[in-house]
TORGU-943959 format. One record per residue: residue number from 1; residue in three letters; x, y, z of N, C-alpha, C in turn. Coordinates in steps of 0.001 Angstrom, whole numbers, plus 500000, padded with zeros to 6 digits. Each point is the difference from the previous one (the first is absolute). Example, Ala and Ser with C-alpha at 12.3 -4.5 7.8 and 13.67 -1.06 7.14 Angstrom:
2
     k     r      n.x      n.y      n.z     ca.x     ca.y     ca.z      c.x      c.y      c.z
     1   ALA   513190   494310   507800   499110   501190   500000   500900   501200   500000
     2   SER   499650   501050   499280   500820   501190   500060   499230   501090   500730
This chain:
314
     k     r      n.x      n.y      n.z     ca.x     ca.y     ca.z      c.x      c.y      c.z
     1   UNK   747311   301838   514401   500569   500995   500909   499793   501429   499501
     2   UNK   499614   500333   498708   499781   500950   499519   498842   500918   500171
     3   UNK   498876   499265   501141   499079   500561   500647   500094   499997   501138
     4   UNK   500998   499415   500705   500465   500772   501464   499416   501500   500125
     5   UNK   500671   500654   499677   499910   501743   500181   497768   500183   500121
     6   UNK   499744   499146   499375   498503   500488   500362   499443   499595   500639
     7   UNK   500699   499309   500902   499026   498812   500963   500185   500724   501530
     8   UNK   499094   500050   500659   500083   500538   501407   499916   498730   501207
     9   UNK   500467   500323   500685   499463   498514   500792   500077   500551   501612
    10   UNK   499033   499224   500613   499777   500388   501352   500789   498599   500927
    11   UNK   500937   501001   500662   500087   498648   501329   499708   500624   501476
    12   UNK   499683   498524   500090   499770   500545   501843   500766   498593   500639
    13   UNK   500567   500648   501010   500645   499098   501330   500737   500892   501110
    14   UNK   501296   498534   499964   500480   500625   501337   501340   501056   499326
    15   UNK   500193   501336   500069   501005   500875   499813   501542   500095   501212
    16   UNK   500739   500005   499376   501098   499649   500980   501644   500741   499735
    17   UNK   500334   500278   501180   501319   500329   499201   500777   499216   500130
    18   UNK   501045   500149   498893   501444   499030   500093   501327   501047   500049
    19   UNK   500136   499416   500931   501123   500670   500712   502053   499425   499932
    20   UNK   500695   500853   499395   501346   499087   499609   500850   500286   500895
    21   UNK   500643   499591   501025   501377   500405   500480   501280   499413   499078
    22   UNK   500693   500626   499307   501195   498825   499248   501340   500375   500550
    23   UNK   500459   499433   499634   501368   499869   500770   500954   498925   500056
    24   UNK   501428   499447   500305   500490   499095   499791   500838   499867   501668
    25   UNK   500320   498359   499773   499954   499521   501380   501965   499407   499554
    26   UNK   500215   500292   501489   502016   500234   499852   499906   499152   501290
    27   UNK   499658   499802   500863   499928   499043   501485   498883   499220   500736
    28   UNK   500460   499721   500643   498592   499473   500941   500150   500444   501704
    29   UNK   498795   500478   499931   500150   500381   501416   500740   499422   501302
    30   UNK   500281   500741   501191   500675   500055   501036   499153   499289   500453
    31   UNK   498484   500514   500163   499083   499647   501224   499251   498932   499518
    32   UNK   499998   499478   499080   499042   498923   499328   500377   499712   498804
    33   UNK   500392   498484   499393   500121   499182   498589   499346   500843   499140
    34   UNK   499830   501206   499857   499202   500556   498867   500988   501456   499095
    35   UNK   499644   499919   498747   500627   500546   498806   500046   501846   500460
    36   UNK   500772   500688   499991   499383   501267   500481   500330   500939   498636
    37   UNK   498659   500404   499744   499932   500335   498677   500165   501707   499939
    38   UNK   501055   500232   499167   500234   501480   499980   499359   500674   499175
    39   UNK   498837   501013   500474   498936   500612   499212   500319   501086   498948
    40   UNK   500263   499537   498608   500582   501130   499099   498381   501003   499087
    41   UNK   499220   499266   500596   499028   501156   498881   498568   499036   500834
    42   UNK   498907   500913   499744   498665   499541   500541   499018   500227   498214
    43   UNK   499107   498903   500103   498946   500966   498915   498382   499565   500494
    44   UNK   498733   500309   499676   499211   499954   500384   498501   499796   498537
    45   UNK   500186   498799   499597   499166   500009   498756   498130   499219   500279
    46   UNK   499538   500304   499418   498280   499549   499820   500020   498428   499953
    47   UNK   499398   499818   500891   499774   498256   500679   498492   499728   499544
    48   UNK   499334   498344   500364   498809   499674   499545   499400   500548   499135
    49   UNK   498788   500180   500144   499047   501098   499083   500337   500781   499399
    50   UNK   501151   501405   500672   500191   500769   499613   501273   499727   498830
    51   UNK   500893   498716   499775   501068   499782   499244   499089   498984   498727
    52   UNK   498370   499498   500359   499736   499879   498873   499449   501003   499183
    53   UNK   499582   500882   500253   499448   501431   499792   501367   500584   499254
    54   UNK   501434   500366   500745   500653   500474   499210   500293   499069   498597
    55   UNK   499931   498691   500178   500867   498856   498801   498229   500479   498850
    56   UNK   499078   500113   500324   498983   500359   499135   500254   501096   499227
    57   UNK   500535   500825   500493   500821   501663   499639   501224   500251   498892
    58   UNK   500716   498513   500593   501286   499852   499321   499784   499259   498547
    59   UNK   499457   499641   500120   499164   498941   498944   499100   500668   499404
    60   UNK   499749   501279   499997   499053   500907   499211   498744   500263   499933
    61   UNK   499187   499293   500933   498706   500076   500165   499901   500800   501110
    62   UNK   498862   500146   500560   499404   501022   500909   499587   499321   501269
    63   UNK   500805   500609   500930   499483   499260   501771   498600   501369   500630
    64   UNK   498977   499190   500683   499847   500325   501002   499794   499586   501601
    65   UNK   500248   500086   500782   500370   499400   501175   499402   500227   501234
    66   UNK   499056   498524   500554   499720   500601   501367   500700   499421   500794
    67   UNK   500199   500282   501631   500387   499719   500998   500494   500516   500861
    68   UNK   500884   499625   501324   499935   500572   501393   501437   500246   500221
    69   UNK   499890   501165   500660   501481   500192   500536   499815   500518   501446
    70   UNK   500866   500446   500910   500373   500345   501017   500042   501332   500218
    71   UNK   499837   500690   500979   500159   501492   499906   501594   500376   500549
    72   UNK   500913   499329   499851   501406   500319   499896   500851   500126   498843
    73   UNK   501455   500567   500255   500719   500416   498906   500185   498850   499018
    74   UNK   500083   499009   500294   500100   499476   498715   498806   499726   499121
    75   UNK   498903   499930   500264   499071   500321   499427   500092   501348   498747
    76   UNK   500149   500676   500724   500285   501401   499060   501425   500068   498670
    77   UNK   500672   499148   500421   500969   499755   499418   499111   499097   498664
    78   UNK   499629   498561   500674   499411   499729   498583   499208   500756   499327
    79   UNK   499274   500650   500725   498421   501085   498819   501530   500726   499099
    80   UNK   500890   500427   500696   500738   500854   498700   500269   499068   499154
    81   UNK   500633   498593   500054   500490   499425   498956   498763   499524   499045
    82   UNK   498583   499769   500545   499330   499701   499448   499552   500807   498836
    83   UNK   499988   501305   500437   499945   501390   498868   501129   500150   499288
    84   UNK   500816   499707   500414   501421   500348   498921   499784   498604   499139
    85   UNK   499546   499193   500130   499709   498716   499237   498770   500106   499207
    86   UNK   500066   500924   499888   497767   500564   499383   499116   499163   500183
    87   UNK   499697   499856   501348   499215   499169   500654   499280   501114   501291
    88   UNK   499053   499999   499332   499024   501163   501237   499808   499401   501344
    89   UNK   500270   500470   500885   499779   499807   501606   498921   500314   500566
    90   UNK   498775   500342   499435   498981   500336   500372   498992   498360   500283
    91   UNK   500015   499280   499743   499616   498941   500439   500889   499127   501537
    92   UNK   501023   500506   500436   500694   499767   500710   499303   500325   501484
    93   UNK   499577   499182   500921   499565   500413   501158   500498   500125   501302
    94   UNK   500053   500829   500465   501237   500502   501327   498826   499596   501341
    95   UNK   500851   498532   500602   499401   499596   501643   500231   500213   500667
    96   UNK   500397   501027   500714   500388   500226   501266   500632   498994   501007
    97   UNK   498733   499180   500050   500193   498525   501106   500546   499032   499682
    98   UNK   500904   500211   498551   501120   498849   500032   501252   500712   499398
    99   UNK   500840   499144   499791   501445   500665   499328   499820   499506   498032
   100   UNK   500927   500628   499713   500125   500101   498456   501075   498653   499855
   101   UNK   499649   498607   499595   500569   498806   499863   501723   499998   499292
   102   UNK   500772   499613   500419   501484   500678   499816   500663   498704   500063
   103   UNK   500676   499573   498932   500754   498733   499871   501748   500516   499559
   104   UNK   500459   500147   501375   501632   500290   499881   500839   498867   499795
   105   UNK   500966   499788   498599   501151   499122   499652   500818   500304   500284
   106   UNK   501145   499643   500587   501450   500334   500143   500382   499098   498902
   107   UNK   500971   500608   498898   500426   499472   499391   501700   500124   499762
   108   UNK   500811   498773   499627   501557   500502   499925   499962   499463   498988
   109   UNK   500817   500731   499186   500421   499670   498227   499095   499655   499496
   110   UNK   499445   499052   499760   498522   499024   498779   498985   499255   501598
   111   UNK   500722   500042   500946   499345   498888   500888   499365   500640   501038
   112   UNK   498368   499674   500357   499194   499985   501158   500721   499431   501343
   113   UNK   500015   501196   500451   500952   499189   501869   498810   499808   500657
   114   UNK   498538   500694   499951   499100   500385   500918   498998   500608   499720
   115   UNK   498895   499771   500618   498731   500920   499274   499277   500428   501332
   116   UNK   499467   500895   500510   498903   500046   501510   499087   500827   498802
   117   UNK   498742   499668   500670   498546   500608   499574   499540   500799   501535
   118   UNK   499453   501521   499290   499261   500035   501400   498647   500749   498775
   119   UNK   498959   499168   501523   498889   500135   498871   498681   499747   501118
   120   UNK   499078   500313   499578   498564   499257   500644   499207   499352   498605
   121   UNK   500076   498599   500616   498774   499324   499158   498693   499780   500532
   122   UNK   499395   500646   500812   498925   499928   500611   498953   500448   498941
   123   UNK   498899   499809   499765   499172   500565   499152   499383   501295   500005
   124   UNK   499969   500673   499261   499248   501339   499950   498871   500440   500863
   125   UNK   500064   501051   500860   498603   500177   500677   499006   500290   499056
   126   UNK   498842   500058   500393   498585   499810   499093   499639   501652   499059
   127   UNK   500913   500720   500574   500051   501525   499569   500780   499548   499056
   128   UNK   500766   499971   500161   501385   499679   498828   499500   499350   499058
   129   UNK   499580   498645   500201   499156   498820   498973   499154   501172   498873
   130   UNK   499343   500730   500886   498815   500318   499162   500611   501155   499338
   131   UNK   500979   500966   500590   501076   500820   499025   500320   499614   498712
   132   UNK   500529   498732   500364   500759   499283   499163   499295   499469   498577
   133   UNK   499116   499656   500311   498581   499401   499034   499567   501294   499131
   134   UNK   499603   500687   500727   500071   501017   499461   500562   500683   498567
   135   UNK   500944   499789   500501   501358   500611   499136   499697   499156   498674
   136   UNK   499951   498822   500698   500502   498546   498441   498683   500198   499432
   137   UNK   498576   500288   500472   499132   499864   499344   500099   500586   498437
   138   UNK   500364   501417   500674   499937   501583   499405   501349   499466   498609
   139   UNK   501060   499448   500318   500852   499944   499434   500185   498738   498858
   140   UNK   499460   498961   500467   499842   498416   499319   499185   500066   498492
   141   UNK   498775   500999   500118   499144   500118   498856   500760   500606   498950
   142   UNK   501018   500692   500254   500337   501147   498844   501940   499068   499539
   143   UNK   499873   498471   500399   501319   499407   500028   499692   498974   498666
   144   UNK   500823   499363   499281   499976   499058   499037   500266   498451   500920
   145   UNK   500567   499907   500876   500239   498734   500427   500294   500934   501503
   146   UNK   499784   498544   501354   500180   500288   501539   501133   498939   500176
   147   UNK   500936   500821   500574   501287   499119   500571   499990   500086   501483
   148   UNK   499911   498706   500971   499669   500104   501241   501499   499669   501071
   149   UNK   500848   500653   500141   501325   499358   500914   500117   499723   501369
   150   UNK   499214   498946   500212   500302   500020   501387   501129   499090   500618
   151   UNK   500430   500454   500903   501320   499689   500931   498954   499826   501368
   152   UNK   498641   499879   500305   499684   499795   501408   500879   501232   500661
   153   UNK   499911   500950   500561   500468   500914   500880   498083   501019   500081
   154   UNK   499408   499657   499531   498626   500443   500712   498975   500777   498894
   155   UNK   500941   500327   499115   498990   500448   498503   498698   499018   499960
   156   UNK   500423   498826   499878   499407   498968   498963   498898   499530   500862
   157   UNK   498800   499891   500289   499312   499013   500871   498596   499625   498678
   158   UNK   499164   499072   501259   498970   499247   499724   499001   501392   498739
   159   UNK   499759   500248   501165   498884   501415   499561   500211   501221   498761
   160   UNK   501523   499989   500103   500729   500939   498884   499922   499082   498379
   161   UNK   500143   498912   500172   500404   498920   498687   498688   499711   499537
   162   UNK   498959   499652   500625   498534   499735   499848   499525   501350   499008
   163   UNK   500315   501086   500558   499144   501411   499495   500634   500349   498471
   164   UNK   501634   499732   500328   500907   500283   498531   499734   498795   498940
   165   UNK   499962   498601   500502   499439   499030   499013   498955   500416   499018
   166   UNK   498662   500011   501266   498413   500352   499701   499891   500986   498928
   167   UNK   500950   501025   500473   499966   501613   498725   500737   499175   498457
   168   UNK   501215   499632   500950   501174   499550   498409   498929   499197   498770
   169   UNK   499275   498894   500917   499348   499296   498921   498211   500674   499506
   170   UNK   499448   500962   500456   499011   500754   499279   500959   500473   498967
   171   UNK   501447   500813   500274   499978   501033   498918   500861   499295   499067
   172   UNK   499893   498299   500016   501268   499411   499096   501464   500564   499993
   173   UNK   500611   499883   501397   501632   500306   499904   500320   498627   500050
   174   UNK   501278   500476   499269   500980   499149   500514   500582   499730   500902
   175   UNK   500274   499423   501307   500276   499777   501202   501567   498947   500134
   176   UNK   500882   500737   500298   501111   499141   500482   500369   500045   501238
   177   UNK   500251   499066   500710   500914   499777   501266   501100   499309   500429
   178   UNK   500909   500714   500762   500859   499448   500504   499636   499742   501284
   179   UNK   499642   498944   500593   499402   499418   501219   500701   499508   501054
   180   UNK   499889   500043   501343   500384   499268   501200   499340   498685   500060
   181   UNK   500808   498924   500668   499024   498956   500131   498654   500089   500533
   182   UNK   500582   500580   501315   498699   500217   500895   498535   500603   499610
   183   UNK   500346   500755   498692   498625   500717   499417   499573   499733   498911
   184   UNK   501341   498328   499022   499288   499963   498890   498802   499917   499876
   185   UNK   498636   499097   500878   498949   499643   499853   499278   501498   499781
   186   UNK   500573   501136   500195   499257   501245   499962   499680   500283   498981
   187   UNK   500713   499524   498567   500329   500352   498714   499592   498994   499035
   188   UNK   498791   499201   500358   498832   499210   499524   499533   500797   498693
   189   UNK   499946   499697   498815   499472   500498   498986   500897   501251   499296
   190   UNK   501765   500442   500707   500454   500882   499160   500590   499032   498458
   191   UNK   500488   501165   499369   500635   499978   498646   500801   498935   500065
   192   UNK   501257   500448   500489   500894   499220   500341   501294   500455   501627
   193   UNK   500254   498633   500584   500768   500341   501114   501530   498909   499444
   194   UNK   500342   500929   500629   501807   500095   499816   501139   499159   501270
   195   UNK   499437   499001   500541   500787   499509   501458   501111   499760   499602
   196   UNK   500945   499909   500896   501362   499105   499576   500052   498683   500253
   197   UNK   500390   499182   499497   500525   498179   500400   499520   499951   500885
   198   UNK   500365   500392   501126   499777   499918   501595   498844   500375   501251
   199   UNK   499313   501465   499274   498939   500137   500336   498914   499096   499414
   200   UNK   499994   499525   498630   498972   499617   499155   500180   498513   500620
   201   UNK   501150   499077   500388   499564   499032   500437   499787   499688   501749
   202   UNK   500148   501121   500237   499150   500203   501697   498566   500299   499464
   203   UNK   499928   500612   499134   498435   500010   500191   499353   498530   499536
   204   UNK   500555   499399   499273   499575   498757   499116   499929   499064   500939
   205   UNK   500808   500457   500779   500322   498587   501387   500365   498957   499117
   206   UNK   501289   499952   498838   500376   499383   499541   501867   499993   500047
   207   UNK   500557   499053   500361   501690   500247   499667   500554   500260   498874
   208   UNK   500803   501038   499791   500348   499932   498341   501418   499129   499369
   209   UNK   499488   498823   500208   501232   499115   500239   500733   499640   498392
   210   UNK   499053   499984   499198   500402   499785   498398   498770   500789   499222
   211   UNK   500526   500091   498644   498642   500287   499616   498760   499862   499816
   212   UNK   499803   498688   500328   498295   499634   499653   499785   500520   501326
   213   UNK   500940   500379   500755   499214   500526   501495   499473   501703   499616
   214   UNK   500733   500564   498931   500166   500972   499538   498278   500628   499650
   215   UNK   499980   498389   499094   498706   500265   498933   498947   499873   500936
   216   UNK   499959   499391   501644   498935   499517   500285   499685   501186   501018
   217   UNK   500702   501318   500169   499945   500998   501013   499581   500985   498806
   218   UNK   500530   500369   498957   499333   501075   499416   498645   499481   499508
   219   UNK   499654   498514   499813   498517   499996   499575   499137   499936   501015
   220   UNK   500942   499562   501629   499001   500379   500430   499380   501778   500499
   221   UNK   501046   501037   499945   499993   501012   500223   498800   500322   499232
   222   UNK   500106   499812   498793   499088   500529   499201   498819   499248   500003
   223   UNK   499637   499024   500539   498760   499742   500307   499529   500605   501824
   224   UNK   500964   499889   500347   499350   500867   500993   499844   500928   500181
   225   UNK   500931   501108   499435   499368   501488   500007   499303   500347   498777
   226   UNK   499582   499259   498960   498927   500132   498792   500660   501246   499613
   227   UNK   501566   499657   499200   500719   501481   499781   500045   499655   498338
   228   UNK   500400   501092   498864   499975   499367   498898   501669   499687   499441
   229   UNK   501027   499919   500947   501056   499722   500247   500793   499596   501186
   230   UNK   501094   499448   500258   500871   500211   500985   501367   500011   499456
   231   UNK   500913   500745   500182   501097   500294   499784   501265   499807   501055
   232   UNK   500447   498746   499943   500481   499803   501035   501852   500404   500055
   233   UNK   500253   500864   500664   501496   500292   500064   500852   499063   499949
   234   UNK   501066   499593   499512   500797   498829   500711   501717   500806   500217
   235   UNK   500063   500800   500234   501809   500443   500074   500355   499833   498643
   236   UNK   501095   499282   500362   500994   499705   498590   499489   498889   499300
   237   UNK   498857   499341   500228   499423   499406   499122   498883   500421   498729
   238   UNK   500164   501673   500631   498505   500724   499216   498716   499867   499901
   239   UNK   499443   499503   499672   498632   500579   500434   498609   498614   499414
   240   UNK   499231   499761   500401   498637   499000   499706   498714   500501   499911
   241   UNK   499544   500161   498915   498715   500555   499637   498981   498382   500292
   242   UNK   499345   500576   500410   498599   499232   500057   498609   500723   499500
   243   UNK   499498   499179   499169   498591   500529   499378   499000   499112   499200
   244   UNK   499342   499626   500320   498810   499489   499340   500646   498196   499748
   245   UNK   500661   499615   501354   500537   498606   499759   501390   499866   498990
   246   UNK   500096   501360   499736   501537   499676   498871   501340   501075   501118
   247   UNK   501250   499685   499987   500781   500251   500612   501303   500536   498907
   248   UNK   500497   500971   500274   501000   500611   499578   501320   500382   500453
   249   UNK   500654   498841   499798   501610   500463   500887   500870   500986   499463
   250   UNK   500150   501108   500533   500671   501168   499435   501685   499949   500412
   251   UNK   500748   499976   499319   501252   500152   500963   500648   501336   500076
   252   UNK   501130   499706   501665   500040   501869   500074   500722   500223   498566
   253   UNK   499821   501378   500072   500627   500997   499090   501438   500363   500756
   254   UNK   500143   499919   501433   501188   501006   500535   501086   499328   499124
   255   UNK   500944   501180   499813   501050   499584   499873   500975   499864   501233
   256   UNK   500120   500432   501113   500375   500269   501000   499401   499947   501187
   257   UNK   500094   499448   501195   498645   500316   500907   501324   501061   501081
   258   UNK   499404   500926   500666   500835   500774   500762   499062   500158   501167
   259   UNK   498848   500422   499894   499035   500150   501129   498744   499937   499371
   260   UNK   499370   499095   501165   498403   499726   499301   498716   501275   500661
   261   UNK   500394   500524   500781   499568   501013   500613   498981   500755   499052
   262   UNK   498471   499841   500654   499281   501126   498634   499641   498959   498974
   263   UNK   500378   499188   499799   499945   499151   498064   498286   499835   499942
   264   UNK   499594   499420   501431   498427   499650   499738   499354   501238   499488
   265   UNK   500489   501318   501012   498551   501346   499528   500971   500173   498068
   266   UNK   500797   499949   499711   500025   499745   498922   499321   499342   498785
   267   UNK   499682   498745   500545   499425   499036   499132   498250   500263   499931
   268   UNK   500164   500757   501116   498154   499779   499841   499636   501527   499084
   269   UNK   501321   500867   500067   499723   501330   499452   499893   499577   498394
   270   UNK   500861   499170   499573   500638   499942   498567   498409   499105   499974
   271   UNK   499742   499282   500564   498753   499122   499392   499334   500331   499979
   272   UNK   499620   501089   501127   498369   500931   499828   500299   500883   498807
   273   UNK   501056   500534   499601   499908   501036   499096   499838   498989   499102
   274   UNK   500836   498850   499271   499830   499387   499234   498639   499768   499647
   275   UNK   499302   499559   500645   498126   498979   500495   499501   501647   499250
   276   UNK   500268   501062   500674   498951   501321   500056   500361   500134   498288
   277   UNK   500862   499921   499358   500674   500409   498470   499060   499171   499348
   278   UNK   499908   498782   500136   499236   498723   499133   500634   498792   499505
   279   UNK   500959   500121   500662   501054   498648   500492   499152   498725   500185
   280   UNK   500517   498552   499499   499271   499250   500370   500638   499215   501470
   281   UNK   499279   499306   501080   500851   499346   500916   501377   499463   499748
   282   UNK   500246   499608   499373   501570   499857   499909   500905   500761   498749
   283   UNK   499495   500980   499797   500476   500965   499095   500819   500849   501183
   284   UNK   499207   500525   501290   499462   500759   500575   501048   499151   501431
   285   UNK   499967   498727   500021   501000   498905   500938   501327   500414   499714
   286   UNK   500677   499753   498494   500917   500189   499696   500738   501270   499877
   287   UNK   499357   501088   499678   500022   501721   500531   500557   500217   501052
   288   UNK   498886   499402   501321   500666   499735   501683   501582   499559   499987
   289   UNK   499672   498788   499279   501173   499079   500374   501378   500804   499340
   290   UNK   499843   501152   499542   501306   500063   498843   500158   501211   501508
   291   UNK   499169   500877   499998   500085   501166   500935   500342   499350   501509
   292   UNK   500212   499571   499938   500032   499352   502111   501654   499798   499194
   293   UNK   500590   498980   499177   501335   499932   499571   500590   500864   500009
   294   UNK   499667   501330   499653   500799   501765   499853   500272   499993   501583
   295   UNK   498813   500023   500551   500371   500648   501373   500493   499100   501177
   296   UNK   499859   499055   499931   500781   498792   500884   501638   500187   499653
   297   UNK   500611   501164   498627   501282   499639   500057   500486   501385   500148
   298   UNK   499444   500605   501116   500200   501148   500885   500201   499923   501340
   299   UNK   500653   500529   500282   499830   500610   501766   499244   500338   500575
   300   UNK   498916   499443   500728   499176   500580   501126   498343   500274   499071
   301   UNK   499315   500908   500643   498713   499887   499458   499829   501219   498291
   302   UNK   499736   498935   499339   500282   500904   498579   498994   500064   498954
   303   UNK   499549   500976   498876   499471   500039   499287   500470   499250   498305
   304   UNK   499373   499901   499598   500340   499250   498185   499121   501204   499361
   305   UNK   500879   500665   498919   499713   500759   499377   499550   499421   498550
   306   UNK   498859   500523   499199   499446   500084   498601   501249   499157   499296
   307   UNK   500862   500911   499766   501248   499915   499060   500527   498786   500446
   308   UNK   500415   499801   501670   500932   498906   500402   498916   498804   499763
   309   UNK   498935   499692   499714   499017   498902   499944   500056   499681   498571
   310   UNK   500065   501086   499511   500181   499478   498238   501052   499471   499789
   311   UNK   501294   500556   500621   501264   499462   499568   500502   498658   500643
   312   UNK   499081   499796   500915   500193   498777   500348   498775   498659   499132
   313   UNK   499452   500559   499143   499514   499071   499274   501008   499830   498416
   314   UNK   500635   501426   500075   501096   499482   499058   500949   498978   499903
């Protein structure tokens, strides 16, 4: 961890805000069986991409960041937090023709009442695509490792993953992802991908009914996307390395789980920085796994700091 601070790392995906209403609930409505939650404070923190970008920050290494936002106010709201987080906004691309992706929680005391998304996941027009490429080209060469976050909301396609692969592996990066089902097959030949339990055995088209069902979805992951890992999330069970036919059951670190919100762009931040330092795969597993524990025993979408990652290996 002591080479954090020199490592730069490039991500690209989907950027998003997270949005808090909190408040605590005293009745239930007149007009409908539902909790009516009295709004004592709002906050507005860095979602997807942009919350692995800040946890890269917090953790002492160096973000740079591409992706899409909206030409409305909340958009502008994140570019400030992104700069007050020393994270340059100049890779940040403003679309006109869609909105800036916005995931609002109502929350009372510790507990999720509700979440609405408003968002377009439609894919990027071909201007945008090639904006976008652009950007990562210019930016990927001058990175130690590529962290890719996609959430599917329209960053991520066929044509974008092909061009960032093709570059990643001429210039020998390191490549991590946190993947959707729908696009693992996109991510054929990265470093390593990060699914949870649930995505990883939709893609396996396997049930994860016990463990040998366990062992027979991460080997096959990794023979099908020819990755040199898979890291499979499990909740409160912690975490399954897969690599080269040998398997590594990590257990969580949390001491507490409060909200899991955020833990994945966490894990892939702590592992790319880890991987980019000279970490070995499960040097670099267990790093993740300690850092996703810090921030799962928080409220809402959160960062793990340098200091709080060490002291939780104390």
């Amino acid at each position: 961890m002591t080479r954090f601070p020199d490592r730069r790392l490039f991500v690209l995906g989907d950027i998003m805000v997270d949005e808090y209403l909190w408040g605590n609930v005293t009745r239930i409505s007149p007009e409908a069986p539902v909790p009516v939650v009295e709004v004592r404070a709002e906050s507005v923190r860095l979602g997807g991409a942009a919350n692995v970008a800040a946890n890269i920050c917090s953790l002492g290494g160096k973000a740079t960041l591409v992706g899409v936002v909206g030409n409305d106010p909340p958009a502008e709201r994140l570019i400030d937090q992104l700069e007050a987080a020393g994270i340059k906004s100049d890779g940040v691309l403003v679309d006109r023709t869609r909105p800036t992706t916005i995931k609002t929680r109502v929350v009372a005391g510790s507990q999720q009442i509700v979440r609405f998304d408003r968002e377009s996941a439609v894919d990027l027009s071909k201007e945008a695509r090639e904006r976008l490429l652009e950007l990562a080209v210019e930016r990927l060469c001058d990175a130690d490792a590529v962290l890719i976050s996609d959430y599917a909301k329209g960053v991520i396609s066929e044509g974008v993953v092909r061009r960032i692969l093709a570059l990643a592996r001429r210039r020998k990066k390191i490549v991590v992802v946190d993947p959707k089902v729908h696009h693992m097959a996109l991510y054929k030949g990265a470093t390593v991908v990060t699914p949870n339990h649930h995505e990883a055995a939709a893609f396996a088209r396997v049930p994860l009914s016990d463990e040998q069902r366990l062992l027979e979805v991460g080997s096959t992951l990794q023979q099908k996307l020819a990755v040199s890992a898979v890291l499979v999330t499990r909740g409160e069970q912690g975490m399954s390395l897969f690599e080269d036919g040998r398997v590594t059951h990590i257990p969580t670190a949390a001491k507490e789980v409060y909200d899991v919100t955020g833990a994945g762009d966490t894990v892939i931040s702590a592992l790319g920085l880890a991987l980019a330092s000279g970490a070995t795969l499960r040097e670099a597993a267990v790093i993740a796994n300690h850092a996703a524990g810090v921030v799962v025993g928080k409220v809402g979408t959160a960062t793990v700091s340098r200091q709080e990652l060490l002291d939780a290996f104390k």
